[in-house]
C-alpha positions in Angstrom: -14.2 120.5 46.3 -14.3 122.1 49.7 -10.2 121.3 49.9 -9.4 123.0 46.4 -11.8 126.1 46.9 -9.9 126.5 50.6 -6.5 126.7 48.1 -7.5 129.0 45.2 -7.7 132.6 45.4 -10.8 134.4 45.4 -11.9 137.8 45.4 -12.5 139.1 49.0 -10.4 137.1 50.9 -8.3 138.8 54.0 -4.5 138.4 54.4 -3.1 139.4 57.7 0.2 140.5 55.7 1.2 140.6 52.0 4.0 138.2 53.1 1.2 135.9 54.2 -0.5 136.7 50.9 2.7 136.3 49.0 2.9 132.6 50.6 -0.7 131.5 49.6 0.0 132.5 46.2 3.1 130.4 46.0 1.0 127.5 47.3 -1.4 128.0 45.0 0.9 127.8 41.8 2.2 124.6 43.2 -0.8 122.9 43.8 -1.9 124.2 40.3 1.1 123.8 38.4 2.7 127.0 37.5 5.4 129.3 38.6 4.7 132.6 40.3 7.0 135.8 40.6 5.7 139.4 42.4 5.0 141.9 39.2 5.0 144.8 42.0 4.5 146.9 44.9 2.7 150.2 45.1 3.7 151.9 48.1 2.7 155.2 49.4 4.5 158.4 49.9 3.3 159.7 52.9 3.7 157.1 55.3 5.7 154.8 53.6 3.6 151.8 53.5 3.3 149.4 51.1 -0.8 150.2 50.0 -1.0 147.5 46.9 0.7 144.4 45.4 -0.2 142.4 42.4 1.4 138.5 42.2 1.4 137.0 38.5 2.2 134.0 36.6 6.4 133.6 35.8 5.0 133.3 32.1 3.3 137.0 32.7 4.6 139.2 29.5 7.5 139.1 27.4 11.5 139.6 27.8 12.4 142.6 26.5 13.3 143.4 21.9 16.6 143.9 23.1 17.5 141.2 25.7 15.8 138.6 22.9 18.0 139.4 19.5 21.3 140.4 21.3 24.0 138.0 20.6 24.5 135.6 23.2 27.0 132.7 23.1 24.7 130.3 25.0 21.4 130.5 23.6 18.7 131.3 26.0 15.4 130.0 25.5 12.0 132.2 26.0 9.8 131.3 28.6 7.4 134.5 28.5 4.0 134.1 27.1 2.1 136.8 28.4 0.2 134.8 30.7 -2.9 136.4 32.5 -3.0 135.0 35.8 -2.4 136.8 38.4 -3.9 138.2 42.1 -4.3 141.4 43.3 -4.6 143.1 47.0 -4.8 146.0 48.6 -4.1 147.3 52.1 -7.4 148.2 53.9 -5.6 151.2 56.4 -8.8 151.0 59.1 -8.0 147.1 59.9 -4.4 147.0 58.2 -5.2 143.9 56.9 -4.7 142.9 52.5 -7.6 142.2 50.4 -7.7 140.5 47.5 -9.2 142.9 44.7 -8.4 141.2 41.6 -8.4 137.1 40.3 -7.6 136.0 37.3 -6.5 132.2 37.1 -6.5 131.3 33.4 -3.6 130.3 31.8 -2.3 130.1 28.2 0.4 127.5 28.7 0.8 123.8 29.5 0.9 124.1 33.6 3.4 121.8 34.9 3.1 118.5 36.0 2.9 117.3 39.8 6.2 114.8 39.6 7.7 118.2 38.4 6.3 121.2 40.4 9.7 120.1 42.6 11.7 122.0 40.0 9.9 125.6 39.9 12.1 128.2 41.1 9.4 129.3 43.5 8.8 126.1 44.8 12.5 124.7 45.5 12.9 125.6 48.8 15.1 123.9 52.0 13.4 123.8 54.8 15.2 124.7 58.4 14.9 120.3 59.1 16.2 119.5 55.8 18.5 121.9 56.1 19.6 120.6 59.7 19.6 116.9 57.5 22.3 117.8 54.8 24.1 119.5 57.3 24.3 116.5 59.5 24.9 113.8 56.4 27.6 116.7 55.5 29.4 116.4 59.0 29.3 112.3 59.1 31.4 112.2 55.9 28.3 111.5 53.4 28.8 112.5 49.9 26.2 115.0 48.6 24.8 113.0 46.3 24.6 109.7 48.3 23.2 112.5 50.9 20.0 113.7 48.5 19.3 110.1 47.1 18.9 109.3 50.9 16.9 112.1 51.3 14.4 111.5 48.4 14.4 108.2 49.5 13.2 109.0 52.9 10.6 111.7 51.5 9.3 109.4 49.1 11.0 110.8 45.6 12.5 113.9 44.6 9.2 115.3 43.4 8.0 115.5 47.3 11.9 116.1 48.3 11.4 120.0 47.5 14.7 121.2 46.0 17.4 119.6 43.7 20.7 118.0 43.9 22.1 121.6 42.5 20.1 123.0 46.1 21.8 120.6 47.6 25.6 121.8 46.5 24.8 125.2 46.8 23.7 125.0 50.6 26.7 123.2 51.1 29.0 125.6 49.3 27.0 128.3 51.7 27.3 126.5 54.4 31.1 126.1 54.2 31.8 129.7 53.3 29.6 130.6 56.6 32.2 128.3 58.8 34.7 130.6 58.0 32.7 133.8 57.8 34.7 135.6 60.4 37.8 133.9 59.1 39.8 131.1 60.4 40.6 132.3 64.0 37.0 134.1 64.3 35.4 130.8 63.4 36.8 128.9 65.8 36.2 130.8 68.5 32.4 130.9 67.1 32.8 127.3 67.1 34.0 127.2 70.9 31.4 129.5 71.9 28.6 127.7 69.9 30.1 124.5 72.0 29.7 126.2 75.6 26.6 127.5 74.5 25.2 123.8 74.7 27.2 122.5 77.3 28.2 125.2 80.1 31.2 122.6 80.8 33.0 122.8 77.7 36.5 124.7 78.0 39.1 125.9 75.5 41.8 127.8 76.0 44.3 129.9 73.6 47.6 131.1 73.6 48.8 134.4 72.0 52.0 135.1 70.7 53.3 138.9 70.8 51.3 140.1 68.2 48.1 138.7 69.8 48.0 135.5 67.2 46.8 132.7 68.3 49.6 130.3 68.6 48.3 127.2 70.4 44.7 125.6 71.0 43.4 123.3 73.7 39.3 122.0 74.3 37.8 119.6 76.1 34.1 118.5 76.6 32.1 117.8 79.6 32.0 114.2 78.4 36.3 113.9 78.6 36.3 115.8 82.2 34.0 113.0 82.9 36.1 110.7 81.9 39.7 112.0 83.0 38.0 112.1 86.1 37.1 108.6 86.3 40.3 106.6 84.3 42.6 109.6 84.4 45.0 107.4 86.3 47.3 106.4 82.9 47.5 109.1 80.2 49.5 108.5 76.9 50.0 111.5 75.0 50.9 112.1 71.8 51.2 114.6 68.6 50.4 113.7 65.0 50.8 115.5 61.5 49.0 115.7 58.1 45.2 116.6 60.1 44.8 120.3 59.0 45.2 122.9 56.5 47.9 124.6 58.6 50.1 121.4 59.3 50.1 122.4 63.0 50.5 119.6 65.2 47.7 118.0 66.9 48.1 116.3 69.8 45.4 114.0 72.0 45.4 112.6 75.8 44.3 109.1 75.8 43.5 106.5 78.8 41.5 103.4 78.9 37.9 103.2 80.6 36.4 100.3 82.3 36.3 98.5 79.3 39.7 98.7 78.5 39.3 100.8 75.6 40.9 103.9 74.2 39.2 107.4 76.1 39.6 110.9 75.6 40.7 113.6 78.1 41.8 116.4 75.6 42.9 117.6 72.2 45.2 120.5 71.2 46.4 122.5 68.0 50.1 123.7 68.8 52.2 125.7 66.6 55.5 124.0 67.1 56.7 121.2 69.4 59.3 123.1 71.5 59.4 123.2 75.6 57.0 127.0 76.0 54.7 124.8 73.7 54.5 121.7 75.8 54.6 123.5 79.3 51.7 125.6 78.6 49.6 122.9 77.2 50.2 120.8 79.9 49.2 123.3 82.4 46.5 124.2 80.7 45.3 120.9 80.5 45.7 120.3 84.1 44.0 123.4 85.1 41.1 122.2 83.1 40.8 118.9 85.0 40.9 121.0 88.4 44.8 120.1 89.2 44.4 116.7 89.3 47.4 115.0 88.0 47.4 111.5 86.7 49.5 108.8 88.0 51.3 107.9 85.1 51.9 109.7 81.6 53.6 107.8 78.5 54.9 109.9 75.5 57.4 109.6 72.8 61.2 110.3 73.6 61.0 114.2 72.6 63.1 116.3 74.8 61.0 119.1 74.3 58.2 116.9 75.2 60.4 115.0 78.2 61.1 118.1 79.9 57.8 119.8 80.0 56.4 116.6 81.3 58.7 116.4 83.9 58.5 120.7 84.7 54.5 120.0 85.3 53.7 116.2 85.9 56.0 116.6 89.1 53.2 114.0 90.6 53.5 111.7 87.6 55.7 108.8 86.9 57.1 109.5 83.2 57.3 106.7 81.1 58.9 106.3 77.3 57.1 104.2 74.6 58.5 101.5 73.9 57.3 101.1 70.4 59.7 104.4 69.9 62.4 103.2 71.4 62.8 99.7 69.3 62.0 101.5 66.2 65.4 104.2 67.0 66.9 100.7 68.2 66.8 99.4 64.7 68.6 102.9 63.5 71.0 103.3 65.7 71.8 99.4 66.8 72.8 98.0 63.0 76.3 96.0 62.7 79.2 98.0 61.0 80.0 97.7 57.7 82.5 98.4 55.5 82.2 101.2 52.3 82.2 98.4 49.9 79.4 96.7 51.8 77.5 100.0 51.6 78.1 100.2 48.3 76.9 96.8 47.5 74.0 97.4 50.1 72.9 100.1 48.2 72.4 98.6 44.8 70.3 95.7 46.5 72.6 93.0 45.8 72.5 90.3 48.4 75.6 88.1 49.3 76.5 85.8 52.4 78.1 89.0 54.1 74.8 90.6 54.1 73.6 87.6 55.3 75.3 87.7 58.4 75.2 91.5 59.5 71.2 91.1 59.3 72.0 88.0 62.0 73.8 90.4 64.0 71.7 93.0 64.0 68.8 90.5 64.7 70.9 89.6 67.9 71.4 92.7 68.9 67.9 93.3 68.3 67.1 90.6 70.5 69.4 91.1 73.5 68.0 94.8 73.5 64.9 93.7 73.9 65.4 91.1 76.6 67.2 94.3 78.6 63.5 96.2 78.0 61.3 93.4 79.0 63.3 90.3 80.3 64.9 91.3 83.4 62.4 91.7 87.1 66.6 92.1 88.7 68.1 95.4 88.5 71.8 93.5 88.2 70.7 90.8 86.1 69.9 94.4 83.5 73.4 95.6 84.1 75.2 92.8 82.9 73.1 92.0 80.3 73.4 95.5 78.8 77.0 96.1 79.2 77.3 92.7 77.1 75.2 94.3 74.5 77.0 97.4 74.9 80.4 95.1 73.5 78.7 94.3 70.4 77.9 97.9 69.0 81.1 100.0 68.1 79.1 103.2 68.4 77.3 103.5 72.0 76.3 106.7 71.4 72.7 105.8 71.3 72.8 103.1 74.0 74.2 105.3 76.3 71.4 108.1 76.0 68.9 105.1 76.4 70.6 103.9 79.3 70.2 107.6 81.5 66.9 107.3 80.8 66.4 103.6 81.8 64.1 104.0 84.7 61.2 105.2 82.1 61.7 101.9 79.7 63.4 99.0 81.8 61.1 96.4 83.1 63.2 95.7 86.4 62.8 99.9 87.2 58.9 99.6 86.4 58.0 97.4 88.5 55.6 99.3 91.2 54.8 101.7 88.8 50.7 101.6 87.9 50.3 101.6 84.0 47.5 99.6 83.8 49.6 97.1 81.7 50.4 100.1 79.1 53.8 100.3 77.9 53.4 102.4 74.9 51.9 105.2 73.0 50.1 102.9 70.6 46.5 104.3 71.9 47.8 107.4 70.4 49.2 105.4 67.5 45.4 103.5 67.0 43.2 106.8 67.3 45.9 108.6 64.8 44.7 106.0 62.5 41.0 106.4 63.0 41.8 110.0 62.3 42.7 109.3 58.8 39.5 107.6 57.9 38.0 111.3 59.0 40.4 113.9 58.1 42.4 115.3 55.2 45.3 117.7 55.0 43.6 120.1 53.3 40.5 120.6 56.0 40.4 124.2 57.4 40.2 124.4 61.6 36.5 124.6 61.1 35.9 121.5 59.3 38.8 119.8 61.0 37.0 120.3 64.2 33.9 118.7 63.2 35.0 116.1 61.4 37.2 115.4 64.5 34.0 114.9 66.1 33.2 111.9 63.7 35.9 110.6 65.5 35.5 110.7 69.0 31.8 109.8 68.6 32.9 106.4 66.7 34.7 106.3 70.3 31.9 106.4 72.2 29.6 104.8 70.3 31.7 101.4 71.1 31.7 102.5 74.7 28.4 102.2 74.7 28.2 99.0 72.7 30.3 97.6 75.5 28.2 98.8 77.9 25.3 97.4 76.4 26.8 94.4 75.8 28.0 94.2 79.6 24.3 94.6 80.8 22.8 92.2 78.1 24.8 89.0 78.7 26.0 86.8 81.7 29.4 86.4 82.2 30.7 83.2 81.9 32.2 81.2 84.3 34.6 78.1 84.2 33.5 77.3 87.8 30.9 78.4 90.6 33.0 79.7 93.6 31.6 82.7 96.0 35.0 84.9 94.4 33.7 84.5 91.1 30.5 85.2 91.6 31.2 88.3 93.3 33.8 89.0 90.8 31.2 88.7 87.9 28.8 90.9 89.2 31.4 94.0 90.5 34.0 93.4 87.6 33.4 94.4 83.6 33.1 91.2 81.7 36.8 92.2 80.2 38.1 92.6 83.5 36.6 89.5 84.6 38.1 87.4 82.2 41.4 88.3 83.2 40.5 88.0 87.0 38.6 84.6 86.4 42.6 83.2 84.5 44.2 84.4 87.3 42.1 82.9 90.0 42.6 79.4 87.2 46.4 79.8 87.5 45.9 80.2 92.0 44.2 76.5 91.2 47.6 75.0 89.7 49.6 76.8 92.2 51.8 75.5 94.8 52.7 77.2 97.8 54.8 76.7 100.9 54.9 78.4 104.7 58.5 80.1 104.9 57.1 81.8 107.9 54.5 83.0 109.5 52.3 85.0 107.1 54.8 84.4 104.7 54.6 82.2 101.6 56.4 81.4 98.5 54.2 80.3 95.8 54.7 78.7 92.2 52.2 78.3 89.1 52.3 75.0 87.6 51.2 74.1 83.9 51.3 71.4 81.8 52.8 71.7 78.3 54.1 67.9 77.7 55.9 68.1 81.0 54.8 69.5 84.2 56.9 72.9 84.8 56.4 75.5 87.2 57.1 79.3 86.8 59.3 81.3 89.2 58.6 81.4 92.2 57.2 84.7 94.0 56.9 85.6 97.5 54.2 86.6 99.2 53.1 88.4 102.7 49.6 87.6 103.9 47.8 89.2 106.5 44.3 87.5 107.5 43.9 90.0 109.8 43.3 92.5 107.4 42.8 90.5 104.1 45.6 91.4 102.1 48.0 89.7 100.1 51.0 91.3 99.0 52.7 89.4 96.0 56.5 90.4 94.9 55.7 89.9 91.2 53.6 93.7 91.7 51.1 92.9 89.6 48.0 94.2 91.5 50.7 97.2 91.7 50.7 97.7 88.3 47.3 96.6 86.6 44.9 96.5 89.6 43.8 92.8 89.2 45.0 90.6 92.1 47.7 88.5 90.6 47.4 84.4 90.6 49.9 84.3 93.6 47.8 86.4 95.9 44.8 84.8 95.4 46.2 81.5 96.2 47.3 82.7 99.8 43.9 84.4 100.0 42.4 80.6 99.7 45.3 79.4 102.1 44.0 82.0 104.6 40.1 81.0 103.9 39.3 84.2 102.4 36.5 83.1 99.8 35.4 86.6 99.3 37.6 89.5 97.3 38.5 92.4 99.6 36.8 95.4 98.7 40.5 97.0 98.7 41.4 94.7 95.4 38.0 96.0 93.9 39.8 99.1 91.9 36.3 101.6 91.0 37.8 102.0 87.4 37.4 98.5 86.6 33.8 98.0 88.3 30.4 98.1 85.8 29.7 101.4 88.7 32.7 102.7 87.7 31.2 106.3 86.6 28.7 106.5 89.6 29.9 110.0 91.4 29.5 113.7 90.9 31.9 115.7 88.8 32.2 119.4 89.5 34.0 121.5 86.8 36.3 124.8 87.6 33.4 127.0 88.2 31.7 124.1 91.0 29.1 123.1 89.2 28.2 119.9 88.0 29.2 118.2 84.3 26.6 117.7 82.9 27.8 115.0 80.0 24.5 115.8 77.3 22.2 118.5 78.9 19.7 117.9 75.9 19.7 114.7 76.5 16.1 114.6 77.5 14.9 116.7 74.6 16.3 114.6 72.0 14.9 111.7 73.7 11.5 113.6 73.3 12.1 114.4 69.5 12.6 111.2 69.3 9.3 110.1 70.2 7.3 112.7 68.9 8.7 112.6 65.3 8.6 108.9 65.6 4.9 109.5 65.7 4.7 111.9 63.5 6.2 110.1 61.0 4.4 107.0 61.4 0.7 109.0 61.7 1.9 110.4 58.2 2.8 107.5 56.5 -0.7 105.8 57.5 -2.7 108.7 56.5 -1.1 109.7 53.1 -3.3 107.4 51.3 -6.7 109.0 52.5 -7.5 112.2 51.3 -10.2 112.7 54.5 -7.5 111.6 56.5 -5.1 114.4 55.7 -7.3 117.2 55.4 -8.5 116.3 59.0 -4.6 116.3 60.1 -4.0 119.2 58.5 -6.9 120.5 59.9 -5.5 119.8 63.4 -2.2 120.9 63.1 -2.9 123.9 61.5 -5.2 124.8 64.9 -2.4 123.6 67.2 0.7 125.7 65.4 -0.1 129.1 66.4 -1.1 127.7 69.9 2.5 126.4 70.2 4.3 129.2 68.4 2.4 131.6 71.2 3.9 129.2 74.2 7.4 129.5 72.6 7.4 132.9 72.0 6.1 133.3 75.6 8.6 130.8 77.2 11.5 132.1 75.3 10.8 136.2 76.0 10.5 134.7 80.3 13.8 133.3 79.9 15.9 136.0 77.8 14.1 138.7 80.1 16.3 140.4 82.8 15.6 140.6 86.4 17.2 143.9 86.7 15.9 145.8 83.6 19.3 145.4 82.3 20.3 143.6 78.9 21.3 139.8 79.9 24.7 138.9 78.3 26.7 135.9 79.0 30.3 137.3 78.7 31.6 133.9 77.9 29.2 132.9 74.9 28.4 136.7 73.3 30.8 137.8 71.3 30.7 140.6 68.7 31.6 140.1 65.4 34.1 143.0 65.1 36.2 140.4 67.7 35.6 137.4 65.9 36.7 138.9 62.6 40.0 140.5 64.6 41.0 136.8 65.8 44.2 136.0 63.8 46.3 132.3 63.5 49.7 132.7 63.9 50.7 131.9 60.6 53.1 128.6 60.1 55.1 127.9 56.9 55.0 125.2 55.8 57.8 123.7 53.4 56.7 122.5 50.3 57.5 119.4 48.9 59.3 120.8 45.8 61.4 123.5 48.3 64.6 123.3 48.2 67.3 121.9 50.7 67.9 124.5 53.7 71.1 126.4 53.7 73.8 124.9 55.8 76.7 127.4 57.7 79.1 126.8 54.3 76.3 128.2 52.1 76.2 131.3 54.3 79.9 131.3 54.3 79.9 131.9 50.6 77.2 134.2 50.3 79.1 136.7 52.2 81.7 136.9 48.7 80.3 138.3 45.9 81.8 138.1 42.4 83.5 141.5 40.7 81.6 141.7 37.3 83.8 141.8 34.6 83.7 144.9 32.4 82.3 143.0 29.3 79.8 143.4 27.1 76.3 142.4 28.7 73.6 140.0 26.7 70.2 141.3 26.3 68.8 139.0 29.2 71.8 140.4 31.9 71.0 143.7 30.6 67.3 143.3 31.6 68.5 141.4 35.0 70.7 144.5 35.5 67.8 146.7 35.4 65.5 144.9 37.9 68.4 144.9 40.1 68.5 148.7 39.9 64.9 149.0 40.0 65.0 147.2 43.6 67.3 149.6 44.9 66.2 151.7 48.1 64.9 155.4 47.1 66.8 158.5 48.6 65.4 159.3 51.9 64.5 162.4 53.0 67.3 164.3 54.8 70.1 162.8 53.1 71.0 166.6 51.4 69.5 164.9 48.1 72.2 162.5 47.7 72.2 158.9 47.6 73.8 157.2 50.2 76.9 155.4 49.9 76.4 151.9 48.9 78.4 149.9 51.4 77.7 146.6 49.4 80.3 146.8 46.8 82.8 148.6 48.8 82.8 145.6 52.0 85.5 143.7 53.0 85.1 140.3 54.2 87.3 138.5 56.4 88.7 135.2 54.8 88.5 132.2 56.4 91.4 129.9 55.5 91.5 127.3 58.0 88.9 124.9 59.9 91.2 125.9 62.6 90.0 129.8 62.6 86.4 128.9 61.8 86.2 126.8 65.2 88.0 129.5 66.8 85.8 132.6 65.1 83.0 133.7 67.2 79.8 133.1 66.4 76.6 135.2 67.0 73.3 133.5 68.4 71.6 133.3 65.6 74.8 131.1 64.1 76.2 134.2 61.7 80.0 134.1 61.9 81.8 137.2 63.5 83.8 138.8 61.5 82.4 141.3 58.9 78.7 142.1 58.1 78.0 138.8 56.2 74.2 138.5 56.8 
């Protein structure tokens, strides 16, 4: 009784504010069952001040004589049934407090039931955590409705859930037009700014064009500087199409962590792929890792691309992937064939001539990539790709390839450190991903959070691995001191491969050719006992190296088979700490990172609040769940909290004003997170156009040629439909300017001459301007 007297209006009771008053009464009419609406305010004229208020029942009199029989096409029911209920305050001016005057709590309608009170308009309400909760199913790629079943799943039924699945739409539909409140442009830099704003570390970086558009994009987070800074060694890099609304290419910087699998360093809208493009993200990128340049870069065979890498990765071996290069392989490397075989080619039919050109080309095929893998000898390549060379007619292709061969050939690779990479395909696997996440039709906005999705799938396996790593004991084929130390320093990945090396040093045989210097063979057995080519290799006991010619510590950083067999010749039983590379160790991220500004990167700065909200809401929710079922129970938590609140809400308030006050009087504004919203809204895209499917074919030079030569109407008699063609050309005709004496200027159009062009011989020898308009008359 106590507990329903504490929730129903009375006559004397003090509100603090008629907001506060306003909010009982809407409490009230959900406990009770009814829907509530404010009848109105009285407010005074001298000061202003709202002196009197009077809260009814939605049901309170009837809709208007003329609202009811007006004709409507959808039929509107009536809900009004001059209800009584109401409450009634007024503002005492000596305390400034609301008192409740008037109660009247009869009703003369059905009230509503509890499993339906969810569904009163004053009662559907999102709170600020569910709202956070629809916000964050939004951004994982949850459909709304799968989103609010959750939801009422979690909150025990819709009728405790609070709003409806039409609530649910709408805040989304709000919450996507706010994304783009300031636009495109403005929104993304809201978006940047909302990122430092977490994470002093985050960086991003625009480039304007003439007109102060922004033309190209470029972020990274504190947890990829981490990262670059730690396996930055090997970067592939690559750009992809078909992610955003504005089809501008997106291009990613990839490596490999300790685990060997695919890490971020950076991501980057551009608006085209030419050279200024490239350069300036490179640069940029490299400024935001603090100059550090990595060791190796991979990327497609663009020359835009090639060229930029090779203007700013001056430190950097450039390497070609390889996957590109077989795929233009099979273009440009097919067998010649005749017009008939085209013909026949074309209309699918298969005969034995067919037959053999696809055996051809698969030679060709084959030889090729012998010449990319095969060879360790630099003549041995020669040879073998001038014989290829005398099965193609046109070398065209192949002799392109071949200037470029250091960045592809396996014989010119050979000290270079790639980590065993060879190709773009970790751009090629996290393109993928990005489909599962990303459509075409996503605005920046959305693009950028649902890129998120991505890189946290990403991460989310790096930390399974490193879970994983911590949780179980490596295995090992045998107990040796090398292994043992090479299980405990080494991921379990890495181990693997170091623990089939150190297998293959066990079926090795070796020989002295002099002193400290060996030549050593693997052995296996495969029906007959065979032994692999034999490598030389320089030991030094002294210092504990052993230097292998097959360059495989060189280019992966795991001792090679070889080496580890003179090691054992040499009684080393231990690995040196020099053929320990930090990048593959389990401590391979211990170290401080300091960003541009010289502070440290900070990976999750709220790291240790979320842990917190973790374990208070775990509580929370488990004390709630227990005590739902007592009514003594609850009131006695409610009891408590609603002591605490106010306590907490004063430290907040207090805490909060401490920080945001200024030492020096003056207003404290970070520079780099406040922004106004008259600059947000300014920020412009540079716009890209984008060809349509259903465009048609560009104009070549003998389109342009032609349009240059206009046709003499004839003086006949014009159709209705020319006629009317006639007059919109006349209507798009340029008005007389000012100045001209009042006459129209002389139309040069009709009256121009155009220089003929009767020979391919004068067009090669006509001059051409730089935007490829002939010379020779105004034609364009």
């Amino acid at each position: 009784m106590a507990q329903s007297d504490k929730r129903m209006p009375q006559i004397g009771m003090i509100f603090k504010s008629r907001e506060e008053a306003w909010l009982f009464w809407v409490a009230y009419g959900g406990h009770a069952g009814f829907d509530v609406r404010k009848r109105y305010s009285n407010m005074s004229k001298i000061d202003g001040k709202v002196t009197s208020c009077k809260y009814v029942c939605a049901k309170e009199g009837k809709r208007q004589q003329g609202q009811r029989e007006s004709i409507q096409k959808i039929f509107r029911p009536e809900t009004r049934t001059e209800c009584k209920a109401r409450m009634c305050i007024q503002l005492d001016r000596e305390s400034g407090n609301f008192e409740v005057t008037d109660v009247v709590l009869e009703h003369n309608h059905l009230l509503y039931l509890p499993q339906t009170c969810h569904l009163m308009v004053s009662q559907r309400k999102i709170s600020e955590f569910q709202a956070f909760e629809i916000e964050a199913a939004d951004d994982s790629g949850i459909m709304p409705k799968a989103a609010y079943e959750l939801a009422a799943r979690q909150a025990g039924g819709t009728f405790n859930l609070g709003y409806t699945s039409r609530d649910h739409r709408n805040h989304l539909q709000t919450k996507r037009q706010r994304e783009l409140a300031f636009g495109q442009a403005g929104s993304m830099l809201k978006y940047f700014h909302d990122k430092i704003a977490e994470n002093p570390s985050f960086q991003y970086a625009l480039q304007l064009d003439c007109e102060e558009h922004i033309a190209n994009i470029f972020w990274t987070d504190a947890k990829m500087m981490l990262d670059y800074a730690h396996f930055g060694d090997v970067v592939t890099f690559d750009t992809t199409f078909g992610t955003n609304k504005e089809y501008r290419p997106f291009g990613v910087f990839l490596g490999l962590n300790q685990f060997r699998e695919t890490t971020i360093f950076g991501d980057a809208l551009l608006f085209d792929e030419t050279f200024a493009s490239f350069r300036w993200l490179f640069e940029t990128f490299l400024a935001a890792h603090n100059g550090r340049q990595p060791r190796t870069i991979f990327t497609d065979q663009d020359a835009a691309m090639g060229k930029a890498v090779d203007a700013v990765f001056k430190e950097a071996y450039h390497g070609l992937c390889t996957f590109h290069i077989m795929q233009n392989a099979v273009k440009h490397l097919s067998p010649i064939k005749d017009e008939a075989k085209d013909e026949e080619k074309e209309s699918h039919e298969k005969n034995d001539g067919e037959e053999r050109d696809e055996e051809k080309e698969s030679s060709i095929l084959t030889d090729f990539g012998t010449c990319m893998y095969g060879y360790e000898d630099k003549a041995a390549f020669e040879e073998a790709f001038n014989n290829m060379r005398c099965k193609v007619h046109k070398q065209t292709w192949l002799d392109s390839i071949y200037k470029v061969k250091e960045k592809w050939a396996e014989c010119f690779m050979r000290d270079v450190f790639s980590l065993g990479v060879r190709s773009t395909q970790l751009s090629e696997s996290f393109n993928n991903s990005l489909k599962n996440h990303l459509k075409s039709d996503f605005h920046i906005v959305r693009f950028l959070k649902h890129f998120e999705r991505t890189v946290e799938d990403k991460r989310n396996k790096e930390l399974q691995s490193e879970f994983q790593a911590r949780k179980n004991i490596p295995r090992m084929k045998m107990s040796t001191p090398m292994l043992v130390q090479a299980s405990e320093v080494f991921t379990p990945i890495i181990f693997e491969a170091f623990q089939s090396e150190y297998e293959r040093s066990m079926a090795a045989c070796s020989k002295m050719l002099d002193v400290d210097k060996y030549v050593v063979a693997i052995g296996s057995l495969h029906g007959d006992l065979t032994y692999e080519d034999e490598r030389i290799v320089i030991g030094d006991s002294l210092n504990k190296t052993a230097t292998c010619s097959c360059g495989m510590f060189e280019r992966t950083g795991i001792l090679c088979g070889h080496g580890l067999k003179v090691l054992d010749l040499m009684n080393i039983k231990t690995l040196p700490t020099h053929y320990v590379l930090k990048r593959w160790t389990r401590e391979a991220r211990k170290g401080n990172i300091l960003d541009k500004q010289g502070r440290n990167v900070v990976e999750n700065p709220k790291l240790e609040a979320m842990l917190r909200y973790k374990e208070l809401s775990h509580k929370f929710h488990t004390m709630a769940y227990k005590v739902a079922y007592s009514t003594e129970c609850c009131s006695l938590l409610e009891n408590a909290l609603d002591s605490v609140g106010p306590m907490l809400e004063e430290k907040l308030n207090a805490s909060n004003s401490a920080i945001n006050e200024p030492s020096n009087g003056q207003e404290n504004v970070d520079p780099n997170v406040q922004l106004t919203d008259d600059l947000l809204r300014a920020a412009q895209l540079k716009k890209k156009e984008v060809q349509s499917k259903n465009s048609k074919r560009k104009k070549i030079w003998l389109d342009k040629l032609h349009k240059g030569k206009r046709k003499v109407p004839k003086p006949a008699v014009t159709t209705k439909k020319e006629a009317k063609q006639q007059k919109r050309n006349g209507d798009m005709q340029p008005q007389i300017e000012a100045g001209d004496g009042g006459h129209k200027k002389e139309d040069n159009v009709g009256n121009e001459k155009y220089d003929v062009i009767e020979s391919f011989t004068q067009l090669l020898t006509t001059p051409t301007y730089d935007d490829g308009s002939l010379y020779g008359g105004n034609m364009f």
